[in-house]
C-alpha positions in Angstrom: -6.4 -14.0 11.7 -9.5 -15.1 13.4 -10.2 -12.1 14.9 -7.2 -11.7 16.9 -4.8 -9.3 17.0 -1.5 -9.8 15.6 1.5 -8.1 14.3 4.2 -9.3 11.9 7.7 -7.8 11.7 10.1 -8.1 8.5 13.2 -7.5 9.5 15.8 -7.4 6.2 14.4 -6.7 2.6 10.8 -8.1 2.5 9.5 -5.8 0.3 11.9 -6.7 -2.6 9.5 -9.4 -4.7 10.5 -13.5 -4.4 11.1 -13.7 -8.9 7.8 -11.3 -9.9 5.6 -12.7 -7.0 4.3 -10.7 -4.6 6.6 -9.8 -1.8 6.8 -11.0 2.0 5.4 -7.3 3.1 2.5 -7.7 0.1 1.8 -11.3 1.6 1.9 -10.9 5.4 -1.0 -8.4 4.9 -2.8 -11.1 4.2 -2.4 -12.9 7.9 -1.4 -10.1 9.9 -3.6 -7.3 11.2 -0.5 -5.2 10.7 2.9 -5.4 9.0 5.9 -3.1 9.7 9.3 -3.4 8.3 12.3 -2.5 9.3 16.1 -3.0 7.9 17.6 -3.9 10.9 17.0 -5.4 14.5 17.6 -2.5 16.1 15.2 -0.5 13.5 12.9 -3.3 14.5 13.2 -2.9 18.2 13.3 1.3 18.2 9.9 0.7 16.4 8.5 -1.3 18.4 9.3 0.6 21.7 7.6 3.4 20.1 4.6 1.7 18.5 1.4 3.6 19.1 -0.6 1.2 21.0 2.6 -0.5 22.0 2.2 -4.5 21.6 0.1 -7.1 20.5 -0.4 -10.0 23.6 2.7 -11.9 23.8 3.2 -14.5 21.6 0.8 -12.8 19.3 4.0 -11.1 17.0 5.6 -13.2 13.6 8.5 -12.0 12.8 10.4 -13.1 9.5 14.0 -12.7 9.3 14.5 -12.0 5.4 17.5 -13.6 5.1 18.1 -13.7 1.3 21.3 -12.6 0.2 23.2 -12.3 3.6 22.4 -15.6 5.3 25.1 -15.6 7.8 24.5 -12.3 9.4 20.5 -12.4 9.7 21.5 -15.9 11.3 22.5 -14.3 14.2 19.6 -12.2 14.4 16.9 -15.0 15.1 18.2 -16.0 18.4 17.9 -12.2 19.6 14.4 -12.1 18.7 13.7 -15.8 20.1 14.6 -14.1 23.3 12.3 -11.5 23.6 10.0 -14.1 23.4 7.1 -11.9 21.0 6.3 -14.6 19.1 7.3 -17.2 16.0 10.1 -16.6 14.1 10.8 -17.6 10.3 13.5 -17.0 7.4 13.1 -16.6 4.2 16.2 -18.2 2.5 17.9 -18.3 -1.1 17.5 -21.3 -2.4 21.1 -22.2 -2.6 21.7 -23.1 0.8 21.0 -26.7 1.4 21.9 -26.5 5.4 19.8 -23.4 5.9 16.5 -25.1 7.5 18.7 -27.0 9.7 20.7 -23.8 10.6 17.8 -21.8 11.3 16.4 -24.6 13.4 19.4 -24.6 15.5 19.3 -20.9 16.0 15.7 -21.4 17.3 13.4 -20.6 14.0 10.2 -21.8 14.3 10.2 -22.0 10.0 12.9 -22.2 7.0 11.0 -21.5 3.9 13.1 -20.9 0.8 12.0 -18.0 -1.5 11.7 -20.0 -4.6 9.0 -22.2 -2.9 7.3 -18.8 -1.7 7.4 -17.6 -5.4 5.7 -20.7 -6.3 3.4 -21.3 -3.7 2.0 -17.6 -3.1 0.0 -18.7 0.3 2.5 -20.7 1.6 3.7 -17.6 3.9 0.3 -16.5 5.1 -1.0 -20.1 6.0 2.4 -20.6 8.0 1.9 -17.6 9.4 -1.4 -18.3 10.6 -0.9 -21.8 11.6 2.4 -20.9 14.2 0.5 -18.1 15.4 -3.0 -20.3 16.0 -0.7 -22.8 17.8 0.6 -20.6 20.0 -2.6 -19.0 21.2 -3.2 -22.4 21.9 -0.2 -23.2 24.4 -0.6 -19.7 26.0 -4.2 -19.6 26.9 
């Protein structure tokens, strides 16, 4: 990522594959200097209190909200971690849910990206990822 540091959090089931592609965890490595996953948001925030080194600059954290197969409960997690104000937040989405970018928009999700589209388009998840995160560095400095 350019040289800078940055940390992405899955939060759900990122390791399961997207329909034989590689999975969110297998693809994050790719933008992130480090990915950790966790099944929960409290999992996610226990491990990141007691993250040796403790965390990246603000604003310099991705977290993706794997929200395949329980939509309507990870939707309540994304404003929690808009709050803590770490950095970008995205959700991964089946691809049966037509109102789900809008949804996740509303909740305060930086990106909607359906998992079908990630299966397809391998990259598509680590150039988003680096895109937001570029952005960002931007509007902080």
């Amino acid at each position: 990522m350019g040289g800078l540091e940055t940390l992405a959090l899955i939060v759900g089931e990122g390791s399961k594959g997207l329909h034989g592609a590689a999975s969110p965890l297998d693809v994050l490595a790719r933008a992130a200097g480090e990915v950790l996953e966790y099944a929960t948001p409290a999992d996610a925030l226990d491990g990141l209190r007691s993250r040796v080194g403790g965390l990246p600059p603000r604003g310099r954290t991705l977290i993706v909200v794997d929200g395949r197969g329980a939509f309507d409960a990870r939707l309540g997690w994304i404003p929690l971690f808009v709050g803590l104000d770490l950095g970008p937040v995205f959700l991964i989405v089946d691809d049966d849910r037509p109102d789900a970018a809008a949804e996740a928009r509303k909740h305060g999700a930086s990106r909607c990206l359906e998992h079908r589209h990630l299966a397809r388009h391998p990259g598509l998840l680590a150039r988003s990822a680096r895109r937001v995160l570029a952005a960002r560095v931007t509007v902080t400095r």
